[in-house]
GUGU-245545 format. One record per residue: y, x, z of N, C-alpha, C in turn; residue in one letter. Coordinates in steps of 0.2 Angstrom, whole numbers, plus 5000, padded with zeros to 4 digits. Layout:
BEGIN
YXZYXZYXZA...
# end
This chain:
BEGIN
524550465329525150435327525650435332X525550425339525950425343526450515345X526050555343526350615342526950625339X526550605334527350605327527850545329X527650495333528050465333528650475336X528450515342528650545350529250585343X528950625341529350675336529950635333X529750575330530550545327530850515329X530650485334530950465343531450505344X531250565347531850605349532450625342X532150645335532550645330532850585329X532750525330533350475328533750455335X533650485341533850455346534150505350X533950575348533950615354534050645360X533350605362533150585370532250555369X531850545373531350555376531150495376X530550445376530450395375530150385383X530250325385529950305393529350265395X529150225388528750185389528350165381X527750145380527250155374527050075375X526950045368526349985367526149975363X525749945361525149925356525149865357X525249815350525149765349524949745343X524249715341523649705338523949665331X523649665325523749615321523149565322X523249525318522449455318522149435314X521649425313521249365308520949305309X521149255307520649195308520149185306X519649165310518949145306518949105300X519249035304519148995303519548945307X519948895303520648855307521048865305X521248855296521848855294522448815294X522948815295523548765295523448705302X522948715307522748665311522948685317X523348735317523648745326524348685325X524948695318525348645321525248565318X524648555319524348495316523948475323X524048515329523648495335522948505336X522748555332521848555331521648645335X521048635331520748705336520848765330X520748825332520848885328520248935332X520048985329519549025329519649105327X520349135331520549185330520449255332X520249305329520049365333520649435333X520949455335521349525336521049585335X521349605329520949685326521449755329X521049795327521449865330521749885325X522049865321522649875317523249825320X523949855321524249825326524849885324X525449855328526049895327526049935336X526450005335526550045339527250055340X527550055346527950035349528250085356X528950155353529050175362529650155360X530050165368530550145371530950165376X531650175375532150205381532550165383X532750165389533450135392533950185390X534350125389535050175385535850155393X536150175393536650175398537250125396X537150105391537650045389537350005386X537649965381537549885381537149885372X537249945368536849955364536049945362X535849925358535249925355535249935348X534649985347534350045343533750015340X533549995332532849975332532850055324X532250065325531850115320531350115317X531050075310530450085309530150135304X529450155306529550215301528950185294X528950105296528750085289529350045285X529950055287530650025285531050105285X530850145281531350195284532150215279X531950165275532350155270533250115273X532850085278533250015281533850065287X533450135289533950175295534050125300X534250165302534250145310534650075313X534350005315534449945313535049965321X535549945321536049925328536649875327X536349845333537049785336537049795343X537449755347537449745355536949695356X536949695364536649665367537049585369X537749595368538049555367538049505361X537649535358537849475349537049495346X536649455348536049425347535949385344X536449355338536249315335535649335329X535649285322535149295319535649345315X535249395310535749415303535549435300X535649405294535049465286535149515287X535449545287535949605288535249665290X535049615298534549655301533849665300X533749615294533149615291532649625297X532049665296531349655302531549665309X532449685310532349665317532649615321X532749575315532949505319532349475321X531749505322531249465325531049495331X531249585333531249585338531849585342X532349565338533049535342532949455345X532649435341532349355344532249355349X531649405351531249385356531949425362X532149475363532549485367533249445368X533249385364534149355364533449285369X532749275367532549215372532449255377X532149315378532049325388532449335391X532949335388533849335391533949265394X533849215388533949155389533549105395X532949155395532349125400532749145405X533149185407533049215413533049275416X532749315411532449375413533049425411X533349475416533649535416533749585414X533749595406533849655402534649675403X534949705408535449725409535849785404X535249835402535549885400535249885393X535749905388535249915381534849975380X534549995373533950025375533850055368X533350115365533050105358532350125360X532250065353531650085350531550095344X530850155344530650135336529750125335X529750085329529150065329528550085322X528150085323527750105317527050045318X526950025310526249955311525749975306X525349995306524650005302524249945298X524649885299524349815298524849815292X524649815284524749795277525349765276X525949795275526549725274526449675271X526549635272526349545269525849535266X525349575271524549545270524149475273X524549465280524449385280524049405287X524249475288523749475296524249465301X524749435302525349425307525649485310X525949525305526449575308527149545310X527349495310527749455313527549455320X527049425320526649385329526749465331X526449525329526349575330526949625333X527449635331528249655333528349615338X528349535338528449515344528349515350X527849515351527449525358527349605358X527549645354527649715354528349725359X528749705357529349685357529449675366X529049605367529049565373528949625379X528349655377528049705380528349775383X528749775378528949845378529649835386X529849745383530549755388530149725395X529549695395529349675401529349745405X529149815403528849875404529449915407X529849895403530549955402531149915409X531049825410531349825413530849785419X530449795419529949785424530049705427X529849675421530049605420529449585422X529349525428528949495430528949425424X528549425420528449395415527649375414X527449315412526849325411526749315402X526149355399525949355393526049265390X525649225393525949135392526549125389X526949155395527649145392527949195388X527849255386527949295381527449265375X527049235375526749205368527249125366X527449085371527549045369528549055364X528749125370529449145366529449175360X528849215358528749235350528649185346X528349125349528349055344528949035341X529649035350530149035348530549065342X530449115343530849165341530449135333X529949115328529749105323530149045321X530148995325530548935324530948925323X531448945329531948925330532648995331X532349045327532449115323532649125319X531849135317531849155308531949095305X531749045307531548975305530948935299X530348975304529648955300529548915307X528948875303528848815309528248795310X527848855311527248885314526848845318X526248855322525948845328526048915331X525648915335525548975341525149015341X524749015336523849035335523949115335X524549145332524649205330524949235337X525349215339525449245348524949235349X524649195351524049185355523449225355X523449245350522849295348523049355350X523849385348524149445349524049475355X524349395359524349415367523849415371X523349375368522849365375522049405370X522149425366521349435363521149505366X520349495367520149555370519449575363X519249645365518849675362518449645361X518049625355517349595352517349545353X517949495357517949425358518449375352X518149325351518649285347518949245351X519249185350519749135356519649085351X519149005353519148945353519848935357X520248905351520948895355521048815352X521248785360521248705357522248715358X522448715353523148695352523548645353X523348605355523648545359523748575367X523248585371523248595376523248665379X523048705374523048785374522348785378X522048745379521448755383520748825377X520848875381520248905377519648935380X519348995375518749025380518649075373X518249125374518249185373517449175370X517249195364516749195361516449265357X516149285360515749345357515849365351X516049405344515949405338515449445338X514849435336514249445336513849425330X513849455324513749445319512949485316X512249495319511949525320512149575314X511849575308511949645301512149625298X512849575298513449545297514149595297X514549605294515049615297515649565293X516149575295516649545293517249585287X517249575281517549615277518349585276X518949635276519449595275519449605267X519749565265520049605255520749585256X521149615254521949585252522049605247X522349555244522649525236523249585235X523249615239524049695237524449635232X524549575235525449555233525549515239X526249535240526549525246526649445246X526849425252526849365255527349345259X528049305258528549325264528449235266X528149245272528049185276528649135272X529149135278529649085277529849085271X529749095266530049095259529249045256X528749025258528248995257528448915257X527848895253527848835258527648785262X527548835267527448815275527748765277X528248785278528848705280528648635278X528548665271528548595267527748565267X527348595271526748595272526648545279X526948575283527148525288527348465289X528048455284528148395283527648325280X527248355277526948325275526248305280X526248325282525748325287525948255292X526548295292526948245299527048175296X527248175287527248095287526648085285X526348105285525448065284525448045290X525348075297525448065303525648005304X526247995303526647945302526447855301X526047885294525647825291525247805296X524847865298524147835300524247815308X524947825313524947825316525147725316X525247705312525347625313524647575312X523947625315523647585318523147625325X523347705320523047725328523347785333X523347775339523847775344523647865345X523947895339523747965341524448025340X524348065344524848115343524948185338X524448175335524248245332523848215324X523648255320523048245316522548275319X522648335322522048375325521648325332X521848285333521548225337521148175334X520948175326520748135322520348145322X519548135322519048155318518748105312X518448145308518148125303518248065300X517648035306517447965303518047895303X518647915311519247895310519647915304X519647955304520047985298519747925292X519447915290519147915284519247825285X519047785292519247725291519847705292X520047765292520947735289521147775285X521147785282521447825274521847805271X521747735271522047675267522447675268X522747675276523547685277524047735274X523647785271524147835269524147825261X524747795257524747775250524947835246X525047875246525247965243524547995243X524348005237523748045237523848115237X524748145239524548215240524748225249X525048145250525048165260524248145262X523748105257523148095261522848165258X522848205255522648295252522648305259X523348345259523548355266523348355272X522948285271523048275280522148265280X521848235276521148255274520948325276X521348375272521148445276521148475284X521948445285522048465293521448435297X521148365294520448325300519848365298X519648395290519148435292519048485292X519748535293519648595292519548595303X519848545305519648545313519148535313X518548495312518048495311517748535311X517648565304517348635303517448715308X517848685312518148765315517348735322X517448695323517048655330516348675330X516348665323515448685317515548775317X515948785317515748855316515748905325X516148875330516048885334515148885337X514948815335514248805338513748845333X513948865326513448915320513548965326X513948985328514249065331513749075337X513749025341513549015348512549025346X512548995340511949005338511549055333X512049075334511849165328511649125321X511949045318511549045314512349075308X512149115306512649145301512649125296X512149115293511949075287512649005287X512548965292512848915292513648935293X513848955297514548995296514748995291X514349045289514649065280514649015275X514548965277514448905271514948865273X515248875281516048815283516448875279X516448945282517148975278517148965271X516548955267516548905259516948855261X516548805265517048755263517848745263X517948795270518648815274518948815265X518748885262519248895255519248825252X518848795251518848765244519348705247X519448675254519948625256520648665255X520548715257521348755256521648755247X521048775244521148775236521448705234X520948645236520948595233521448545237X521248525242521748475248522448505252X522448555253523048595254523448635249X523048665243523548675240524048755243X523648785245524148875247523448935246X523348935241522748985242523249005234X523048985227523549025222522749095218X522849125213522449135207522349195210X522649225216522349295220522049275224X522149235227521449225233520849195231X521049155227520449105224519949165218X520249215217519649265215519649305219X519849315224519449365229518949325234X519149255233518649245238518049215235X518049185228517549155223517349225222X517449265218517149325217516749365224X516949365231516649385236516049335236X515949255236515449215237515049215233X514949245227514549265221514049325223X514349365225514049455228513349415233X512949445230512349465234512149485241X512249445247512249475255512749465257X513349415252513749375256513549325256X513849295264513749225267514249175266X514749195266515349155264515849195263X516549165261517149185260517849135259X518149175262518949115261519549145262X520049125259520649145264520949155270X521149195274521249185279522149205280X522449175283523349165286523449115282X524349105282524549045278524449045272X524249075269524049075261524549095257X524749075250525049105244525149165244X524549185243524349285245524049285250X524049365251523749395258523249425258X522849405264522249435264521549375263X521049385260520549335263519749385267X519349335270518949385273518149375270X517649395271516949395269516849415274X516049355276515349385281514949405274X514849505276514549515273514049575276X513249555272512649595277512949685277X512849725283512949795281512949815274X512249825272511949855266512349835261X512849765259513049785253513949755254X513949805257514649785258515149865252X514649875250514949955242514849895238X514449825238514149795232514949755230X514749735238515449685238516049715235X516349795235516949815235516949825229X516349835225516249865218516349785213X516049755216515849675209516649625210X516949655218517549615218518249635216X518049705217518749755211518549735204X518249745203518049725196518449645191X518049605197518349545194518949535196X519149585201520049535203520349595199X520249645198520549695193520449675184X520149625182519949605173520649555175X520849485180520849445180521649455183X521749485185522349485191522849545190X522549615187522649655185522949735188X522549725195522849785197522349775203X522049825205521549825213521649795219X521149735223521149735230521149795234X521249785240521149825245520549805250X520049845255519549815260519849845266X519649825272519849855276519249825280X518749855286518249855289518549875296X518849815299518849845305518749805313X518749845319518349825324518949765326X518749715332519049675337519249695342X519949695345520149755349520649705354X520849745358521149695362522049665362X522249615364522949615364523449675366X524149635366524549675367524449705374X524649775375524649825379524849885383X524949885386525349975387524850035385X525350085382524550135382525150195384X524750265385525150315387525450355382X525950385384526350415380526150485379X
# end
């Protein structure tokens, strides 16, 4: 890939790239909607990822290229006028991230191009947004030799979603980007960012992605309006218990105040965010304990709250992932990203992972009318330099 790249690198720019990175996409186990609810996530980084080289340019100029947008040509503005703009479509989010390390502080004096190429499924829900960004981040930490650390380029991508694009996210998706390592997953407590690195060790298990092949545009979702709801259930429950988050709630709290919240779809809502925490904490200790069995039966339950009390899974995930739980030698299955599309994922045993691909084309092609896609692949590490 990088070959060809180096090739239209020089064809759209006419000069020689300086610098190369690699920045991964992600999947979640398990921990839907519960990073901006204050709870835990259970994220692993695959080796599917966006690729990324880079020049300094001599003036105040920036260049963006993608050769999965080739249609868009070659994205340019100054380094002077960083605002946001339809205009620039997928590179307003690595304009983002460069108009905040500006803003941090950090010295991008000269402008620059890049072009970039991503292997991770357009709006299949594995974070090619998170992915650009910290690509992005990377590239300028490299090219202008920015004493920056990975924390605070994760916490500017967050930025840059927010108060950007204007989706209003948790950080589970930088944070996997940037810090996750090979065959390890990341217990990430979102309140605190307190984490630790967990094995994915699934003994004759693997993990199967499926995606729904229909696209998903995050901020045109309703994520926003997911939040808000969240926040006034919060709200309610907050007029007897002195808490800052839902994901600080447990259970059996939860459950002896319910009554404060009189909206059966803010107590939906907020019922989810307490046990989908829950069950990340369960699935943590199934992992720690190789009981697979039990894992596979929290990512059942993971779906059916998302289906049921959340409300963002919709007639394409809820057959891919009911149709995966049916197959013989899967353990579980559920959607994984924001939902309303994407991808969802299965623990399924080696041996029948042609069973799985065969009984679940079948049923989401009668049903849906057009083929999922699989995709099998390894946990690999964050964002990175690689050689050119």
């Amino acid at each position: 890939m990088l070959t060809a790249m180096k090739k239209q690198f020089e064809k759209q720019f006419d000069a020689q790239p300086e610098v190369a990175a690699f920045a991964p996409g992600r999947i979640n186990l398990i921990g839907e909607h519960t990073d901006y609810n204050g709870g835990y996530v259970f994220p692993a980084a695959i080796e599917l990822g966006t690729y990324g080289l880079a020049r300094k340019r001599d003036d105040r100029t920036i260049r963006f290229y993608s050769l999965n947008f080739e249609e868009a040509g070659v994205i340019s503005f100054s380094l002077d006028d960083l605002d946001y703009d339809k205009a620039d479509s997928w590179a307003n989010y690595p304009k983002g991230m460069v108009k905040f390390l500006i803003e941090a502080g950090y010295n991008i004096e000269n402008g620059f191009d890049v072009i970039v190429e991503g292997n991770i499924p357009n709006g299949a829900s594995l974070s090619s947004s998170a992915s650009i960004e910290m690509l992005t981040g990377w590239l300028m930490k490299s090219l202008f030799n920015l004493d920056v650390e990975r924390l605070e380029l994760i916490q500017l991508g967050r930025k840059v979603e927010n108060h950007f694009i204007g989706v209003n996210s948790g950080i589970m998706d930088q944070f996997i980007v940037g810090m996750g390592q090979k065959d390890q997953a990341i217990l990430l407590d979102t309140s605190s960012l307190e984490y630790h690195y967990v094995p994915t060790e699934f003994g004759d298990y693997t993990i199967s992605i499926m995606n729904t092949n229909k696209r998903r545009e995050l901020a045109e979702s309703k994520y926003n309006e997911r939040l808000e709801e969240c926040q006034k259930a919060l709200a309610l429950l907050q007029q007897e218990l002195d808490v800052e988050a839902l994901g600080h709630i447990d259970e059996a709290t939860f459950e002896a105040h319910a009554h404060l919240i009189d909206d059966p779809v803010l107590l939906k809502r907020a019922r989810h965010a307490v046990t989908e925490n829950a069950r990340v904490k369960a699935a943590y200790d199934a992992l720690e304990h190789s009981d697979f069995k039990r894992f596979g039966q929290l990512l059942n339950e993971s779906h059916a709250s998302l289906k049921d009390d959340y409300e963002v899974t919709g007639v394409e995930l809820d057959t891919l992932a009911e149709s995966a739980q049916q197959v013989d030698g899967v353990l579980g299955a559920r959607m994984t990203g924001a939902g309303f599309a994407g991808c969802a994922i299965a623990l399924v045993h080696q041996s029948k992972i042609k069973a799985l691909e065969e009984e679940v084309t079948r049923n989401y092609t009668e049903k849906i009318g057009y083929a999922p896609s699989f995709y099998h692949v390894n946990i690999g590490d964050g964002v990175k330099s690689i050689e050119l």
